[in-house]
KOLKE-329942 format. One record per residue (C-alpha): residue in one letter; x, y, z. Coordinates in nm, 3 decimals. Layout:
BEGIN
<pt><aa>A</aa><px>X</px><py>Y</py><pz>Z</pz></pt>
...
***
This chain:
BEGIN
<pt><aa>X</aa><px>4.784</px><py>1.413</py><pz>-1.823</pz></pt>
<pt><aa>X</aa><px>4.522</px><py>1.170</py><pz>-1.724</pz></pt>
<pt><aa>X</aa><px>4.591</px><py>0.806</py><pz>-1.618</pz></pt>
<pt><aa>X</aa><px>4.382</px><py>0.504</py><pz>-1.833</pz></pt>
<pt><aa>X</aa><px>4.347</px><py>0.194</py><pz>-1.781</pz></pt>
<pt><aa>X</aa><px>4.458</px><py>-0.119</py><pz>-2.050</pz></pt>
<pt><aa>X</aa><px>4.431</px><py>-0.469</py><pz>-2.102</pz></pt>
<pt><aa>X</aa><px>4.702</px><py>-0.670</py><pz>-2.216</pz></pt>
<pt><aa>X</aa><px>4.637</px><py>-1.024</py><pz>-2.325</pz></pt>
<pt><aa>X</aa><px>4.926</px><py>-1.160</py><pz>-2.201</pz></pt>
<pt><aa>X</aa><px>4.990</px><py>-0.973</py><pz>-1.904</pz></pt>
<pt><aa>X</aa><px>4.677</px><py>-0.854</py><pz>-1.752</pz></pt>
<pt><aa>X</aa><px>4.567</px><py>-0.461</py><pz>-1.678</pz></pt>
<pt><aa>X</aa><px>4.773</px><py>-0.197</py><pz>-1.665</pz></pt>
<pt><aa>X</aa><px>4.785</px><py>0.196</py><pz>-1.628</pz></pt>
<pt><aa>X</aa><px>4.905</px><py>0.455</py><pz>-1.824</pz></pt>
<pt><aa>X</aa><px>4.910</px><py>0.840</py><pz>-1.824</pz></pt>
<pt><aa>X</aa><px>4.896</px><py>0.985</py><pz>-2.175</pz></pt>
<pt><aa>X</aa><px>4.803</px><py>1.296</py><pz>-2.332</pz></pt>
<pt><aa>X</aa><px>4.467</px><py>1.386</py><pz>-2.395</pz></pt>
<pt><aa>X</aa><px>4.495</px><py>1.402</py><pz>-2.768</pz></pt>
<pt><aa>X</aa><px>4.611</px><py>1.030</py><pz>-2.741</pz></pt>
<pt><aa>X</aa><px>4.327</px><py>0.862</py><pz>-2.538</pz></pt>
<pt><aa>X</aa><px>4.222</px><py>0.633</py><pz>-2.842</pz></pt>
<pt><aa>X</aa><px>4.527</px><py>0.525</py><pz>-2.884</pz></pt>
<pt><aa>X</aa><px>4.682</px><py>0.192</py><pz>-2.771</pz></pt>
<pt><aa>X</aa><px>4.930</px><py>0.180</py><pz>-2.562</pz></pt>
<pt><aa>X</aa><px>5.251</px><py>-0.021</py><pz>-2.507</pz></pt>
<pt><aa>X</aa><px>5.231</px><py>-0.305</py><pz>-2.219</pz></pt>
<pt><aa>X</aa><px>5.514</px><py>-0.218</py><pz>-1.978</pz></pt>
<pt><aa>X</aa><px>5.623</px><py>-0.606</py><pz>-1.962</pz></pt>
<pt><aa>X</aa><px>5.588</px><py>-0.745</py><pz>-2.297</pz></pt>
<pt><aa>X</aa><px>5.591</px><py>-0.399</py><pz>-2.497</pz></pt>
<pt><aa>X</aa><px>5.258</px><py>-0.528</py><pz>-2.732</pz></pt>
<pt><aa>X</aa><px>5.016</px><py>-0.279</py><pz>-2.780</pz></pt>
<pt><aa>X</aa><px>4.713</px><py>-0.311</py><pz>-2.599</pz></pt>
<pt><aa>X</aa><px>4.376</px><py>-0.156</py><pz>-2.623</pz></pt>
<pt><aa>X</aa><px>4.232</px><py>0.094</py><pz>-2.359</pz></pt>
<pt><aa>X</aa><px>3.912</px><py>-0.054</py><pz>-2.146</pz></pt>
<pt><aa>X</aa><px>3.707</px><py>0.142</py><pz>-1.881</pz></pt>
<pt><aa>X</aa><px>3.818</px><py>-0.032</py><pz>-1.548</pz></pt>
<pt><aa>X</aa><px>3.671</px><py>0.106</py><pz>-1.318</pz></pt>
<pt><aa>X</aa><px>3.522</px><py>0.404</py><pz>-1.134</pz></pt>
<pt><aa>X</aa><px>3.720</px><py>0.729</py><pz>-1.083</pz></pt>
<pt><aa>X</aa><px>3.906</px><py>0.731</py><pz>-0.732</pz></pt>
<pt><aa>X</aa><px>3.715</px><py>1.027</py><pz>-0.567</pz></pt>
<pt><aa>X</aa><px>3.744</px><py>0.919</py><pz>-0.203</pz></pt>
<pt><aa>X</aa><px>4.139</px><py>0.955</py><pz>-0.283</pz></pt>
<pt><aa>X</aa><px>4.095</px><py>1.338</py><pz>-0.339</pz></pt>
<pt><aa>X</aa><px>4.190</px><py>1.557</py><pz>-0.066</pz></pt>
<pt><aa>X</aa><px>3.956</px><py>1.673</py><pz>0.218</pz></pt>
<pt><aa>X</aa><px>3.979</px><py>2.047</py><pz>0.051</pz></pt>
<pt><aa>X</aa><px>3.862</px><py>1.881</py><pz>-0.268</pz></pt>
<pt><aa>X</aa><px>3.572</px><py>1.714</py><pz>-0.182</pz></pt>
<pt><aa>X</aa><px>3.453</px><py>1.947</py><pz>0.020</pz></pt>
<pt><aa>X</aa><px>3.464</px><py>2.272</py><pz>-0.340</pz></pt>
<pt><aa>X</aa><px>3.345</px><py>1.977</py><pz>-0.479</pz></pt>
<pt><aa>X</aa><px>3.013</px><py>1.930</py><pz>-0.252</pz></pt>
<pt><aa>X</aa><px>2.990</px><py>2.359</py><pz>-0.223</pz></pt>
<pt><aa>X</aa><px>2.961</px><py>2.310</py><pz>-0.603</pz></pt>
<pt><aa>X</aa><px>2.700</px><py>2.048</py><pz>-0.597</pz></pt>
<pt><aa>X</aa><px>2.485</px><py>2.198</py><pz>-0.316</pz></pt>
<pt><aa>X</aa><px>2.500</px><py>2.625</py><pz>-0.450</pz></pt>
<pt><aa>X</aa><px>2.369</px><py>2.405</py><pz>-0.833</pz></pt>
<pt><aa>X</aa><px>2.013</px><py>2.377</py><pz>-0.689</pz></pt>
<pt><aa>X</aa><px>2.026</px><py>2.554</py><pz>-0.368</pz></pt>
<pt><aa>X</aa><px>2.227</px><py>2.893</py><pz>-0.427</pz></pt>
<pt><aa>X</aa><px>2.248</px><py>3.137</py><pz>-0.147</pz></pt>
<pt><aa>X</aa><px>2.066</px><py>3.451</py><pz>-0.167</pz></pt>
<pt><aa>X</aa><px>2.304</px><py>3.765</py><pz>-0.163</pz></pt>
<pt><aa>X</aa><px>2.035</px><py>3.970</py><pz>-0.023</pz></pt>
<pt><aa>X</aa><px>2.130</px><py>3.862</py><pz>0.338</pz></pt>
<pt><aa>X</aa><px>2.364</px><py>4.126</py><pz>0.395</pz></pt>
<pt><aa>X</aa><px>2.700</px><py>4.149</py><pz>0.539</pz></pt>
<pt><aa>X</aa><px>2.634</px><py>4.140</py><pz>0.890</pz></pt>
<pt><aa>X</aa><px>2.621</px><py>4.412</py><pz>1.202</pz></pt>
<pt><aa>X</aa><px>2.828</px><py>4.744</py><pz>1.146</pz></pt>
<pt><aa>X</aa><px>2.855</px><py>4.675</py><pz>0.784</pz></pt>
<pt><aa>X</aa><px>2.955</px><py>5.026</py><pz>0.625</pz></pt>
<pt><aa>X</aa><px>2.802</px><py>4.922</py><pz>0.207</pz></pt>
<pt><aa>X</aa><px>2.432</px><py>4.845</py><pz>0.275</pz></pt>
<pt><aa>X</aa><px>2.369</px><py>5.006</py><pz>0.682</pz></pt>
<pt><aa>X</aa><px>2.272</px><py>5.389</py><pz>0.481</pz></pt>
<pt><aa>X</aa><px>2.273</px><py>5.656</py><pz>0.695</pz></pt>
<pt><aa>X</aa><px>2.467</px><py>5.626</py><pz>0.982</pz></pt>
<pt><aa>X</aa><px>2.799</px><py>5.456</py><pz>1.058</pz></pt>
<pt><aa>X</aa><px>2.969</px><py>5.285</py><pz>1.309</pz></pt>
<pt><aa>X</aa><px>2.978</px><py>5.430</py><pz>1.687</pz></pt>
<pt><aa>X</aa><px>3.358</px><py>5.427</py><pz>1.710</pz></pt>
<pt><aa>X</aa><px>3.432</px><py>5.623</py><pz>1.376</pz></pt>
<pt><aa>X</aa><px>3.439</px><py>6.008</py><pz>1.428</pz></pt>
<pt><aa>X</aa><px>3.502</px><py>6.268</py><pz>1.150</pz></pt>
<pt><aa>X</aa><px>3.625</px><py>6.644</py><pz>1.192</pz></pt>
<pt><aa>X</aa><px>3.520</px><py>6.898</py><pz>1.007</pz></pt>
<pt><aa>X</aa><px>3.810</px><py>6.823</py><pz>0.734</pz></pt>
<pt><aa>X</aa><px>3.659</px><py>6.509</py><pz>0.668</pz></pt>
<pt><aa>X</aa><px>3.949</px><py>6.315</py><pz>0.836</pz></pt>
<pt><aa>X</aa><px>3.872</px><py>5.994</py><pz>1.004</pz></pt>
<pt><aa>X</aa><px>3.922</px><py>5.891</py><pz>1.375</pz></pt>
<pt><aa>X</aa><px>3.844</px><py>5.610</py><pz>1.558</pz></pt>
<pt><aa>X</aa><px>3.801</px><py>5.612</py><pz>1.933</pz></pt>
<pt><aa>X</aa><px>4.000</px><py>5.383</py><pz>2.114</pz></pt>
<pt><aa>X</aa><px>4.201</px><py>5.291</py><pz>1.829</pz></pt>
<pt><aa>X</aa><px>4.580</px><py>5.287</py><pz>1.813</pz></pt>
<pt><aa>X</aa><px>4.675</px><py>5.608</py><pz>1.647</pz></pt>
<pt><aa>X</aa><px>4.951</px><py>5.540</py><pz>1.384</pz></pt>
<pt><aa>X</aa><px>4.738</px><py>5.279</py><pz>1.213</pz></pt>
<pt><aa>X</aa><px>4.602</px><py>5.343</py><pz>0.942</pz></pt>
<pt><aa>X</aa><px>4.266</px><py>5.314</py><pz>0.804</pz></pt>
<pt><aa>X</aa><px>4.086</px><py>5.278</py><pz>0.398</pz></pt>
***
């Protein structure tokens, strides 16, 4: 539920979470109990998100107007885009098992 802000003639501004559906409404002061009307006080308290937050939230701004090409590939020894020939290390018999040298040989592999 979301937290808005109210203004209570007698007793000043207050906040209040209430459901969505509800954010027209007015809502009861907590001191005096009159209703009192909802008012935009101020701006939203993003500095008091988490680190982790703000920085999806600034991935999500930057990959809007400056998204990163997936054409770069995945990097050295990458078995999906490299064709041909695989890694050095892998071997394969004539059964098609794989082995790979210097490995440890009760792991193992996809």
């Amino acid at each position: 539920m979301p937290m808005y802000d109210y203004s209570c003639g007698g007793c000043g501004d207050f906040a209040a979470l209430r459901p969505l559906a509800q954010w027209r409404d007015p809502a009861a002061c907590p001191q005096c109990g009159a209703l009192s009307a909802r008012i935009i006080g101020g701006a939203p308290a993003i500095s008091a998100l988490s680190s982790a937050v703000n920085r999806a939230r600034a991935v999500n701004e930057r990959s809007a107007n400056e998204p990163r090409s997936s054409r770069a590939g995945h990097g050295m020894n990458c078995g999906c885009c490299s064709g041909g020939r695989g890694s050095g290390k892998t071997r394969t018999s004539t059964d098609g098992a794989k082995s790979f040298a210097g490995a440890r040989p009760w792991m193992i592999s996809h």
